[in-house]
N, C-alpha and C positions, 0 to 999 in steps of 0.2 A: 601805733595802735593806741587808742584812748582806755585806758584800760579799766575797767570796774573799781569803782572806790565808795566812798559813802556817801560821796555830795549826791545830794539829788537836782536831778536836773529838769526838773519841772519847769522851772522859771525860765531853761534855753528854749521850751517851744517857741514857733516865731510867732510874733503879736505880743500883747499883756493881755494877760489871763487875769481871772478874777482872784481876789485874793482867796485864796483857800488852804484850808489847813495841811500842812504836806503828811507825806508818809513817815514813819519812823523809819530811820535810819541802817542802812545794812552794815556789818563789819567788814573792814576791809581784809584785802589779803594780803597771808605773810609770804616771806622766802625761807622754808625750812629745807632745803638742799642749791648748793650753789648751781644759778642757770634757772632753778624748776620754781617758778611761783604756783603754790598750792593751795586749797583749800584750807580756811582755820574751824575745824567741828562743823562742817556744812554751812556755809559761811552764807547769807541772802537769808537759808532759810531757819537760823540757827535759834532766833529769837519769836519763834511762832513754836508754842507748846502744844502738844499733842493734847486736844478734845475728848478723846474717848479711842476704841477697836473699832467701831461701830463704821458701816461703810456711810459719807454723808455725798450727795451730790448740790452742789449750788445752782443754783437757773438763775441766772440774771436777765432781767427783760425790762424794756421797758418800762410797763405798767403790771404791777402787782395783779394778781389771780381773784381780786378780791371786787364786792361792792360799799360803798362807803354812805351811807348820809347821819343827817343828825335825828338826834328823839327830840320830839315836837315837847314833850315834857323836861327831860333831865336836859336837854341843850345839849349833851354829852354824845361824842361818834358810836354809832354802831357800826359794825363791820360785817360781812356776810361772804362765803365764795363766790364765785363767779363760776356757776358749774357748766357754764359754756367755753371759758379758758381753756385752749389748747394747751396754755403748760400744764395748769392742772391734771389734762388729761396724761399727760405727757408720765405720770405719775406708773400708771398702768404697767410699763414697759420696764420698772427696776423690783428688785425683788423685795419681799415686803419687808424687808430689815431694814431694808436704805431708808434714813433719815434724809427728808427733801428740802431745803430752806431757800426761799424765794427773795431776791434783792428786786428794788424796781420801783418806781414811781406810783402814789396812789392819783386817782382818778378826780383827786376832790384837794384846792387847798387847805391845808393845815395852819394854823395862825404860829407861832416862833412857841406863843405860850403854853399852848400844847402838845407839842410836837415830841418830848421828852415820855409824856402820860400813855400817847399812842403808841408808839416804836416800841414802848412796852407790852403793851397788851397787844400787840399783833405779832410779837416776838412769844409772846406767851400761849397765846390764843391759834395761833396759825405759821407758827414757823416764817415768819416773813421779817422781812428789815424794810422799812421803808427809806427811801431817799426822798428826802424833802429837798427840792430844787428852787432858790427866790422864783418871787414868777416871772419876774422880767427874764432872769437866764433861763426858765422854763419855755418862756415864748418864742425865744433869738433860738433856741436847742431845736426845739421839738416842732412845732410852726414856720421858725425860720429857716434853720438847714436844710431841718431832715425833709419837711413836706415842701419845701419851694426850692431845694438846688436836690438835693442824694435822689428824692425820689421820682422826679421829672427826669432826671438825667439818665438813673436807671431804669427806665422807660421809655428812653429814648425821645426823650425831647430835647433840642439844644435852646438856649435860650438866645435863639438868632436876633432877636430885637425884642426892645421892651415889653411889645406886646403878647408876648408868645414865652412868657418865664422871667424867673428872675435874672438878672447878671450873677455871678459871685459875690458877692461880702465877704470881706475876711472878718470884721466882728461877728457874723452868725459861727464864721469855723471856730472863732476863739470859742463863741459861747458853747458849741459841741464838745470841742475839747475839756471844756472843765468842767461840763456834764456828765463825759465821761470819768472824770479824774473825782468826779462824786462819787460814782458808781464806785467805781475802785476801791477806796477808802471805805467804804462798804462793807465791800467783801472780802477787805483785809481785818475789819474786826470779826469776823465771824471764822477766817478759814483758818483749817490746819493743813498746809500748803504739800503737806505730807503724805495726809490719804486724801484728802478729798478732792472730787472731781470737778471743778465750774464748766457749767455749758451757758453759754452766751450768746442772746437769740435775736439776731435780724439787724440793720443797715443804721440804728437809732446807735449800736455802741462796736464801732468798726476798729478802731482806735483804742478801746479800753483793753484790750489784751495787752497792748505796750506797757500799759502802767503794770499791769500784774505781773507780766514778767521781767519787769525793771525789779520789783520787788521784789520775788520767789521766781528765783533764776529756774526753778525744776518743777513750779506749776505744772499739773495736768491739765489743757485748756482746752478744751472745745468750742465750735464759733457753728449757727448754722445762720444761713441766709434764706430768708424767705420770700426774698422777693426776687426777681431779674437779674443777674450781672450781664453789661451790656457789653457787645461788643468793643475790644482794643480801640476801632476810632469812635466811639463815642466817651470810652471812660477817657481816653488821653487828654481829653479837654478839660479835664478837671484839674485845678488849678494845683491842689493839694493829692492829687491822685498817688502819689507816691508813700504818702506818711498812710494813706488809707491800707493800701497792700502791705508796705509793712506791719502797721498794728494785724492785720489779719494773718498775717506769715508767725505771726509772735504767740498763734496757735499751734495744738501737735494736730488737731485733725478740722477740717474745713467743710462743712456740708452745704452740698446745694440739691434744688429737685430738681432738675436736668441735667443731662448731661455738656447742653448747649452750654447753660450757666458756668459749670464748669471748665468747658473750653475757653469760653470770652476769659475767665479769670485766670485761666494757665497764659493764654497768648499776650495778657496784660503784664503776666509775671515775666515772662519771656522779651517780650520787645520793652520795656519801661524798667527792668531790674537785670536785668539778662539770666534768668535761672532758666534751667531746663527739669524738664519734668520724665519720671522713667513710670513703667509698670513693675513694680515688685511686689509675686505671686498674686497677681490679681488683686491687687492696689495702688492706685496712683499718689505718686511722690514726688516734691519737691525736696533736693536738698536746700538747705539754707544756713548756711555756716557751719555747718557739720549737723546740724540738728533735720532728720528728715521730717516735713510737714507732710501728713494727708489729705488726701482728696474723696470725699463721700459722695457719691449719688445716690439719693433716695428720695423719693417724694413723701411726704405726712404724709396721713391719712387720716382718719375720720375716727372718732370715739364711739362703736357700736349702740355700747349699752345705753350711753347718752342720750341716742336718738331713737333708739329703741322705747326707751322708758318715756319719752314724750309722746310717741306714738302710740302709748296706752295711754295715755291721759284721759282721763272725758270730757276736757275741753277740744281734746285734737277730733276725738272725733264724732262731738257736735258741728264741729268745724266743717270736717268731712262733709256733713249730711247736708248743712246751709249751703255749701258750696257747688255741690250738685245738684242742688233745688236750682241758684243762681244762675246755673252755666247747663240747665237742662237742656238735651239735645246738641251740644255745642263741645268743640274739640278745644282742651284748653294747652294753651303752648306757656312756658312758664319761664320768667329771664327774674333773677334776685342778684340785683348787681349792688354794690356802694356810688354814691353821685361823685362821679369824678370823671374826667376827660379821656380817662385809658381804659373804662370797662365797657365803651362803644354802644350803649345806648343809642343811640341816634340811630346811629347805622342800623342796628337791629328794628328801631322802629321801620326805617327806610324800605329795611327787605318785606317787611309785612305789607308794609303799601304795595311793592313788589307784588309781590304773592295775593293781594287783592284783585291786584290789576289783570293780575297774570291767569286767574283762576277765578273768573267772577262766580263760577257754583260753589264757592268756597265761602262766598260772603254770607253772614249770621250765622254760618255753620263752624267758622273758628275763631277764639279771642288770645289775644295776648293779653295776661296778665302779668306785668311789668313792679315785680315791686323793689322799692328805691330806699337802699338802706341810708343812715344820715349818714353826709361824707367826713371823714375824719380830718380832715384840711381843710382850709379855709381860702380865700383868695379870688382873683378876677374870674379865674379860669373855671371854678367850681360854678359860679356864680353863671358862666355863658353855657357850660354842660345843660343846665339845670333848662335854663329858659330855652336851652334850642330843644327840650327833651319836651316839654309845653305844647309850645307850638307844634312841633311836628304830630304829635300825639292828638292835638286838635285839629289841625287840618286832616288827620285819617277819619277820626271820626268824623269830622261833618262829611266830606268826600264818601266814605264806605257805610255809615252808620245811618241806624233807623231810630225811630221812636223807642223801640225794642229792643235794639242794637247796636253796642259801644264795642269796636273790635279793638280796640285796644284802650285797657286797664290799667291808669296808674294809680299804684297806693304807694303816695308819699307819705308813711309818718311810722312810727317804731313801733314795727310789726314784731310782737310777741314769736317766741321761740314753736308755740304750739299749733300756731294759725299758720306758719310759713310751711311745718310738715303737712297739715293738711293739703297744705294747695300741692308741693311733692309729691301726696299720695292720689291726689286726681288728675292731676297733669297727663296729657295724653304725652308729650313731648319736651323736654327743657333745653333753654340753648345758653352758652355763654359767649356771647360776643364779642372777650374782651381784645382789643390791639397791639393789649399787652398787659399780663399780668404775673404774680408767680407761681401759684399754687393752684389757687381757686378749689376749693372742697364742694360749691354747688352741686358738680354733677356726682359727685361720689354719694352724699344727704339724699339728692334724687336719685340714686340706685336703692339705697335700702328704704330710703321711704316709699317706693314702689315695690319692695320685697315683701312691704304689709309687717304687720300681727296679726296675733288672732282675734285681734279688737280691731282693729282697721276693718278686717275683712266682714265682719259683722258690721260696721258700717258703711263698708259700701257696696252691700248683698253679695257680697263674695267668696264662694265657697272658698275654703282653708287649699285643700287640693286642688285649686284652679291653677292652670300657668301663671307665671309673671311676664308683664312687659314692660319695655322702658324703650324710649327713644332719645337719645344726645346729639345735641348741635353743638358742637365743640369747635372754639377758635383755635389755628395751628398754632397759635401764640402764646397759649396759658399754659404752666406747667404741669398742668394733670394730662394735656392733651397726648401726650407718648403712650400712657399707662392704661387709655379708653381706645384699644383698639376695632372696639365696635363700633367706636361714635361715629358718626358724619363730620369729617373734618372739615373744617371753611378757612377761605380769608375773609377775613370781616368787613374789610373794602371793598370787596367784589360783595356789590350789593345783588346784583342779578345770580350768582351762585350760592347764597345765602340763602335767598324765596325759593331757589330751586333746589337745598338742602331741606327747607323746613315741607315742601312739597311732598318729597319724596320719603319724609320723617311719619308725613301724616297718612301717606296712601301705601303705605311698608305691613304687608301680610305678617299675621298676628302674628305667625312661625316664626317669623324671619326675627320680627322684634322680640320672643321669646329666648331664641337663640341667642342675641344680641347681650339682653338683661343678664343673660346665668354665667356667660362669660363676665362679664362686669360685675355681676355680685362675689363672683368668685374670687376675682380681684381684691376689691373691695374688703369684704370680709376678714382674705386675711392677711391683709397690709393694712392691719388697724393703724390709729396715733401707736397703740402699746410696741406693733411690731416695728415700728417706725425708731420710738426712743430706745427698744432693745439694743438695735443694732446697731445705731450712732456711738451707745452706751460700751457694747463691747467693742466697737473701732477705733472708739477713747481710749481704753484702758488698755487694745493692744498696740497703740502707737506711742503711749506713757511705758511700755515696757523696760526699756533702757535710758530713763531718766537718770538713774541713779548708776551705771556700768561708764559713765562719761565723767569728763572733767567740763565743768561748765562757767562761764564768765560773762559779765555783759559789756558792750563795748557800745559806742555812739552814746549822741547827746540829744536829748527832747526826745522827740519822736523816730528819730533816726535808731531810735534803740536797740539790739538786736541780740543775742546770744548767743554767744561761740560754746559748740559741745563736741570735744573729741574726747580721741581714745585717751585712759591713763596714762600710756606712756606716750603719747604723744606731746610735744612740749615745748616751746619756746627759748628759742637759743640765746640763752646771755651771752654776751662778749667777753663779760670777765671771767664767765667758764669755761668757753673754747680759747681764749687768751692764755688762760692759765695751763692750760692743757700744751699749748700751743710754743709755751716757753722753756717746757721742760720734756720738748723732744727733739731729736735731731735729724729726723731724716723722713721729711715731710712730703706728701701728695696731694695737692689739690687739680680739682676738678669745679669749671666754672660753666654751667648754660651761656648763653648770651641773650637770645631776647627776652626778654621778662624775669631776669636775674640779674644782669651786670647794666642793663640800660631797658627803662621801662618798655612795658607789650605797649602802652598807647602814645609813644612818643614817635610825633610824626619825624624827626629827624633819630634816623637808624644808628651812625657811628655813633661813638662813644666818645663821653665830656671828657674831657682835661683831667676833671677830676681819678675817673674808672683809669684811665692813661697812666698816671702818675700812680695811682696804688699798686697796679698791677706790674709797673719798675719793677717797683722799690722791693715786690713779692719775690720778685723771676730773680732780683738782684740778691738775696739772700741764700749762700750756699749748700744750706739745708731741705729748700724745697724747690718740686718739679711743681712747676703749674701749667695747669693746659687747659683752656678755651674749649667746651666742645658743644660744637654747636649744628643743625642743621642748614644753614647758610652756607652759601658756595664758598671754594675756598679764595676766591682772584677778593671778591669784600673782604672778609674777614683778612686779607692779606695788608689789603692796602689799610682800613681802618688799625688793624694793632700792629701796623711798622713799626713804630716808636719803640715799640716792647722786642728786643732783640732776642731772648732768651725765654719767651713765651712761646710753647706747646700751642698748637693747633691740629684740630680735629673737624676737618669740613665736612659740611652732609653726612651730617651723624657717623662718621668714621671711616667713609670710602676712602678719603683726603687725611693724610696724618702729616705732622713735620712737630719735629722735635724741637726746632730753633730756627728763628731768622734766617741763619746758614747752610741749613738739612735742606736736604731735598726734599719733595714732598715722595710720602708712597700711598701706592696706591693697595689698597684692598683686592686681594682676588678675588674673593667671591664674586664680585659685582662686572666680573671678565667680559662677561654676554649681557649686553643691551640692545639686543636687536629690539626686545619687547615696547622698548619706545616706542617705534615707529606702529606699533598697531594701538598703542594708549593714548596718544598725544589727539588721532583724530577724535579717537572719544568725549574726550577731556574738552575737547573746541566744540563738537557740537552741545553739550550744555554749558560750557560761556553764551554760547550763541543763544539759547535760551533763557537763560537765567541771568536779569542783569543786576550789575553788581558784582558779578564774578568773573576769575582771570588765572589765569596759568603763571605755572613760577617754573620756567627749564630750568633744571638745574642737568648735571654734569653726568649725575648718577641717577638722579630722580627727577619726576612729574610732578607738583603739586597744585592741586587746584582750588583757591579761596574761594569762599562766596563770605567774608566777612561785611562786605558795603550790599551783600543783597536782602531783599524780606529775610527777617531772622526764620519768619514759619517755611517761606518756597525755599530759602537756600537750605537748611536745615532738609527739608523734603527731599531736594534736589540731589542733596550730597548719601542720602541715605541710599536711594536710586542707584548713583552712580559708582559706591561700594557695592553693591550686589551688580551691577554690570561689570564691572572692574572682575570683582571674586573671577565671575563664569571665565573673563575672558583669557585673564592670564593664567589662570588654574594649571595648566602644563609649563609654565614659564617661569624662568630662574627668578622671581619679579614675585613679592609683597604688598598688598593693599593695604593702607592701614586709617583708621579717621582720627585726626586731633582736634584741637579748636577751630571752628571754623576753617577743619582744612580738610580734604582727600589727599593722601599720597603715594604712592607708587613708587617702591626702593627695591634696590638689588637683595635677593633674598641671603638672610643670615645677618649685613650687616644693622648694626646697633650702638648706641653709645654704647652699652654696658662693652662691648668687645674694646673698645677704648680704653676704658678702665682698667679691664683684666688684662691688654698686652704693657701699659705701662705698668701696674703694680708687678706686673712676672720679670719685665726686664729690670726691676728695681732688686730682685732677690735672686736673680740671678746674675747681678752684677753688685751682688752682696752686699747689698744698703736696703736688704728688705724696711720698708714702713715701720714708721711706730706713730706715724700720726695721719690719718688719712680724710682729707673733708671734701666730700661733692654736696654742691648746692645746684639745684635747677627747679624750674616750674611747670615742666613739661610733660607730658605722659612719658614721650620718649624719654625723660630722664628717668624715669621709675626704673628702667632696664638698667642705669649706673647703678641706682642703690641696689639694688637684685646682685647684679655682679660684684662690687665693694665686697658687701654682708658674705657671700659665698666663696670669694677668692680668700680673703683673712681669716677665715674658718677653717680654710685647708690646711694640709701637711706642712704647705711648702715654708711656710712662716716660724719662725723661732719661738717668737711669741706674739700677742694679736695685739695690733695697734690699736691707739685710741679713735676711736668712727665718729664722723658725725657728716651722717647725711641728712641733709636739710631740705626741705621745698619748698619754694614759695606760698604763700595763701596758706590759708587753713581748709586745708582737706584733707578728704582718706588718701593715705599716702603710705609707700614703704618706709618712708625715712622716718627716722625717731623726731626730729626735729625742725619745724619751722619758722620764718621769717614773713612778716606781713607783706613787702612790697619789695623793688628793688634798690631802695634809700634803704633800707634798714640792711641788707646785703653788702652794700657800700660803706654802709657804718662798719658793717662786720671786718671786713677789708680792710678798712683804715683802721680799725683794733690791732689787726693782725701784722699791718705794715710797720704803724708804730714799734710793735713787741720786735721785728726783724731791723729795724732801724735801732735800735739803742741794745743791739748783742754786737758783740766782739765778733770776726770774720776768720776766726783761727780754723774753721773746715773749709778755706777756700778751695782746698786742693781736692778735696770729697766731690764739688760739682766741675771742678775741671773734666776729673775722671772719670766721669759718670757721661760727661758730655763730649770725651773720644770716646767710650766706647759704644755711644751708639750714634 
């Protein structure tokens, strides 16, 4: 294990990164009990002083909430909010004591000379930090990554050839990476890692969690995404895809608005990290090192008052009035898209021509007014959106259009926030066409801006008490579209069901569309943004719950980062303290797993090195301890592989199979007397082999086991889940146990277990009056959890003089019964070669103790 220290490892990311200023330095940790590396005074976070009681939340984004330009006079910035900001809004949903402090890019370069003048006064002025990024690394960041590889990708474009995306750069990832390692540094002058909560928003800072919890091992972190995560085979192409889910794993809670979203990102976690995801009380969780991550579905929503209060404006509604002079007699269908290649423009023009052709009593009598917000990207791609959106847009009109009559309406240029509600609030119909997108709030803007005021309705003669209606053409692809179960749902490439959605949009009984509108306002209304950041807000704070009830550490280098949180007494086995323990007793028990403890779980050649060989003598050969092998593996392997070892214990198929020595006979287990059950399990078991491929039967003697470890981790995962509830039904009267491990189904004789292993060699040890006083099981098994179970509860009992010293150990770091773990199984082997050592250099004056011990049984 690489264990937490104070270097920083900024500089192991792969590439050269920019020079940048590092982090200050963590303390490292001491050994205040032998065996137990501890925490020194909360060690990571111990140099970050508390700010105040006061609860504070950080929002890191992007781009600051703010507007920026200069005075025509003083030359000097002014700064203004941006009261169209979603974070801003985002403000709504905390209680009004929460202090909110905003890190993030502003909108406008800053020269180096005043850079110190501003961070000031916008620190003073508005709670915010800005990050000044050079603008070359501002360009490679934000231009280069994020809008020509993250966000094509997450939208499902692969960059199959030149013409159609970029390739990868690894300099655009360096320059992301140390964009974010800006951010970072950021919001480490500002947090007290202590109370405050940081939420960290959208695909520009995916990787900055890594740096903050390299730094504040017990951060409270939030992460939400607002755009797409794309399916496992589109993200796996990503070259760096790996350091991305971990920086986002190196959050306590993960929000996306679908739920789709969030599957693509569990299946990513799943087949490219191998985690498995559970429901606990109705929230989805990753473990990850001992640290459980959450999973949030919720979609944003809409800032009420926001749009309320523009819709009193009396620009909005002169707006109104002009606009219904413009479009008198004439049904207006309403698309407000950004110019970029994924919000389908085209297409939607397409289906109007469609619906032209399709409906010629329709022509002058309906217009699309198409307005085109300026694209935030840049590039070829934007560039050919743009001009196929032209053309197409011209050829309707000349084809459909009169002197009198332009059925489709493009307003290219930066339409005011009060002119876009009006055209909302006369709109007979709004569609979003996109082929992919994440959120999209259009149609939500166009439900309450069809809900009116009481100034709307004065504008556009309509009684206060009149119904509302609204009609949505909603693509199945944008993440509002789950939430508008009223809309007309489309594929946006099916141009012929497009004309015939917007059809049926426009000749839809006032009732129907009435009905439609009140279920959606209802919506709408109250899954505001505020109900939106409540509830991410209290998801945060109850999955930060047991931050501090854990012992926590960070292990890996760069981006590899990760941190290990278990329980207190859970704890890492030194050698020199099971050694020491291990010197000063005489009448020892050990208990050894075999696969993924004494020879690794991924090692394609099974028996055991020379090295595992030669320890395990020199153990057996010491006349103070029993040791015994117990493993689920047949016993004819396990016989032939530890020949060599004469006076080695075996335990086959989890303890059906027992022999004491080279010499013993084997015994057999009663319980497991009646196997007739086989023969009704086995055909089971082959008809999904036969289904599911990648997976295969293991007969064993006593048991059935069936792999899918080489099949789809999601179908064999599926498959196995299946095949434990067929299993349950069918042996359910039968002497026969179902049980699921790793990547495994098994089927064993009921009753037996390691743990009965355990317990029949420590009871023959005190009944042949050499009770224990030193007893160590290691394994990585679930099945081994049943030896520490039994250990823990056999030495507790009467039958003992007094209770030996325990140490049950398990592989990996997880929830486990044992006190104590081991990372891999090289560090198991180190453990062994400690222990062999200590038995090789004592004197053999109790030879006579294992003779005796080895006639009588």
């Amino acid at each position: 294990m690489a264990s937490r220290s104070c270097v920083n490892f900024l500089h192991l990311v792969s590439g050269d990164l920019l020079d940048i200023p590092q982090t200050p330095r963590s303390l490292p940790r001491v050994m205040t009990v032998p065996g137990i590396i501890s925490d020194a005074d909360g060690y990571g976070d111990s140099d970050a002083s508390s700010s105040g009681s006061h609860e504070r939340k950080i929002i890191v984004a992007n781009m600051l909430p703010l507007h920026a330009k200069r005075d025509a006079e003083t030359g000097k910035w002014c700064f203004s909010l941006d009261d169209d900001s979603l974070y801003l809004h985002l403000k709504d949903g905390f209680s009004s004591e929460t202090e909110v402090i905003y890190v993030g890019c502003l909108k406008v370069d800053i020269d180096a000379s005043e850079q110190d003048e501003v961070s000031k006064k916008l620190w003073d002025d508005f709670n915010c930090i800005p990050t000044f990024l050079p603008h070359d690394l501002q360009k490679k960041f934000y231009l280069g990554f994020c809008k020509q590889q993250l966000w094509p990708l997450f939208h499902y474009m692969l960059p199959m050839c030149p013409d159609h995306g970029d390739r990868f750069d690894r300099s655009l990832w360096q320059a992301y990476v140390s964009a974010n390692k800006i951010f970072a540094d950021k919001v480490m002058e500002v947090i007290n890692p202590d109370d405050d909560y940081v939420w960290v928003q959208d695909y520009h800072l995916m990787v900055l969690p890594t740096f903050l919890r390299k730094r504040f091992n017990r951060i409270k972190l939030g992460f939400f995404l607002h755009s797409p995560f794309p399916s496992s085979e589109i993200y796996r192409t990503l070259p760096v895809r790996d350091d991305i889910l971990r920086g986002l794993l190196n959050c306590d809670l993960i929000g996306f608005h679908t739920f789709d979203y969030a599957r693509h990102f569990l299946s990513c976690c799943s087949r490219m990290l191998g985690l498995d995801y559970e429901s606990k009380r109705g929230h989805i969780g990753l473990d990850y090192f001992g640290r459980t991550v959450y999973i949030k579905i919720l979609p944003v929503g809409v800032h009420m008052g926001r749009l309320e209060s523009v819709l009193n404006l009396p620009s909005t509604a002169a707006k109104v009035k002009e606009i219904q002079k413009q479009f008198d007699g004439k049904k207006i269908i309403l698309g407000i898209d950004d110019m970029d290649i994924f919000k389908g423009i085209s297409l939607k023009l397409l289906a109007m021509e469609q619906l032209l052709l399709q409906h010629p009593e329709l022509q002058g009598k309906v217009v699309l007014v198409q307005i085109v917000n300026p694209a935030r990207g840049s590039g070829k791609d934007v560039q050919e959106a743009k001009k196929e959106t032209y053309l197409t847009a011209k050829r309707i009109n000349e084809v459909y259009g009169s002197p009198n009559y332009e059925p489709v309406i493009l307003i290219d240029r930066p339409v005011p926030r009060y002119e876009k509600s009006a055209y909302y609030a006369v709109a007979e119909c709004c569609i979003v066409n996109a082929v992919r997108d994440g959120m999209n709030l259009v149609p939500y803007k166009y439900i309450v801006c069809r809900q009116g005021t009481p100034i709307i309705d004065d504008a556009v003669g309509r009684d206060k008490d009149s119904p509302r209606t609204s009609m949505l053409v909603v693509s199945e692809f944008i993440g509002c579209s789950p939430s508008l179960s009223g809309a007309i749902r489309i594929n946006p490439w099916d141009v012929d069901a497009v004309a015939d959605a917007l059809t049926s949009a426009l000749i839809m009984p006032d009732s129907e569309k009435q009905l439609r509108h009140e279920k959606h306002y209802r919506y709408v209304s109250t899954h505001d943004v505020a109900y939106w950041a409540q509830s991410f807000s209290q998801d945060l704070e109850r999955a930060c719950r047991d931050h501090y009830s854990k012992r926590c550490w960070g292990i890996g280098l760069g981006l590899g980062f990760r941190v290990v949180s278990l329980s207190p007494s859970f704890r890492r086995l030194s050698i020199d303290h099971i050694v020491s323990a291990y010197r000063r007793t005489n009448r020892r028990a050990i208990f050894l797993d075999y696969d993924g403890t004494v020879v690794p779980e991924t090692s394609i050649v099974k028996s055991p090195s020379a090295e595992v060989i030669s320890v395990l003598k020199t153990l057996c050969s010491d006349p103070k301890n029993i040791v015994f092998i117990v493993s689920g593996r047949g016993r004819h392997s396990l016989s032939e592989w530890l020949a060599p070892c004469e006076k080695l214990g075996i335990a086959a198929e989890h303890g059906y199979f027992l022999r004491w020595s080279k010499t013993s006979e084997w015994e057999t287990s009663p319980l497991g007397a009646d196997l007739e059950w086989k023969r009704i399990v086995e055909p089971i078991m082959r008809l999904y082999t036969e289904a599911t491929d990648g997976s295969n039967i293991e007969i064993k003697e006593s048991a059935l086991v069936w792999h899918h470890q080489d099949a789809d981790p999601d179908f064999g995962s599926c498959q196995a889940k299946e095949l434990l509830d067929h299993l349950e039904n069918v042996v359910a009267n039968e002497p026969a146990v179902v049980k699921r491990g790793q990547d495994i189904v098994e089927v064993k004789p009921q009753g037996v277990s390691k743990g009965l292993v355990a317990e029949k060699v420590l009871s023959r040890m005190v009944k042949d009056e050499m009770p224990p006083d030193f007893v160590m099981c290691v394994g990585d098994d679930r099945s081994d959890e049943d030896m520490f179970e039994s250990i823990l509860n056999t030495v507790s009992g009467p039958s003992l003089p007094a209770a030996p010293e325990i140490f049950a150990c398990t592989v990996g770091r997880k929830p486990s019964k044992a006190k104590y773990y081991l990372d891999d199984a090289a560090d198991v082997v180190k453990l062994l070669q400690g222990l062999a050592t200590a038995s090789s250099s004592k004197p053999r004056y109790l030879a006579h103790n294992r003779v005796s011990f080895e006639s009588a049984v």
